[in-house]
C-alpha positions in Angstrom: -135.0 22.5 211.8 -136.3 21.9 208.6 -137.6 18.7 209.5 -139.5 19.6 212.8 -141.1 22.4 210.9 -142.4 19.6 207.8 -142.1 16.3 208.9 -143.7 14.9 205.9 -141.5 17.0 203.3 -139.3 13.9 202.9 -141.3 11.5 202.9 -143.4 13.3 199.9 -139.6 13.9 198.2 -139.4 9.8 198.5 -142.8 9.0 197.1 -142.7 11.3 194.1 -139.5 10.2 193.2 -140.6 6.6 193.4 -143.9 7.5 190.9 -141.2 9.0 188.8 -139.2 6.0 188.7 -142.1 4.4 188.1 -143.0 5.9 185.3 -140.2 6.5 183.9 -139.5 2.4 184.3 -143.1 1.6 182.4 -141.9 4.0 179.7 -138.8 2.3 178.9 -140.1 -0.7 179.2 -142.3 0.2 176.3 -140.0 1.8 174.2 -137.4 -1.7 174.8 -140.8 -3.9 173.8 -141.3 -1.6 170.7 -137.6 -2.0 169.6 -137.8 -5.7 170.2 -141.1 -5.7 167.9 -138.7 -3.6 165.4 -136.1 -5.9 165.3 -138.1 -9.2 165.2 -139.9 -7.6 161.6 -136.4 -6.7 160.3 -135.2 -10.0 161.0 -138.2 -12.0 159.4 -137.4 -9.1 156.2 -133.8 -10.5 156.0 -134.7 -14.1 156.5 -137.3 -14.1 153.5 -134.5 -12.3 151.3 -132.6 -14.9 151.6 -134.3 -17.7 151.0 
């Protein structure tokens, strides 16, 4: 009954969730870029201690 009364109730549900895992995809990514960036800069650190 739910669904005759607001047929596009779903549909919204399914969009907003994909925007969320949207976003929540691009922020991660981000954060895994930023990390990488991290670790690159730590690595260079140790090399130049060593030689």
């Amino acid at each position: 009954m739910l669904y005759i009364l607001k047929p596009h109730f779903l549909t919204d549900n399914i969009i907003l969730a994909n925007n969320i895992n949207l976003l929540a995809n691009i922020l991660t990514f981000k954060i895994d870029t930023a990390n990488v960036k991290n670790k690159k800069e730590k690595y260079i650190n140790t090399r130049l201690l060593y030689f």
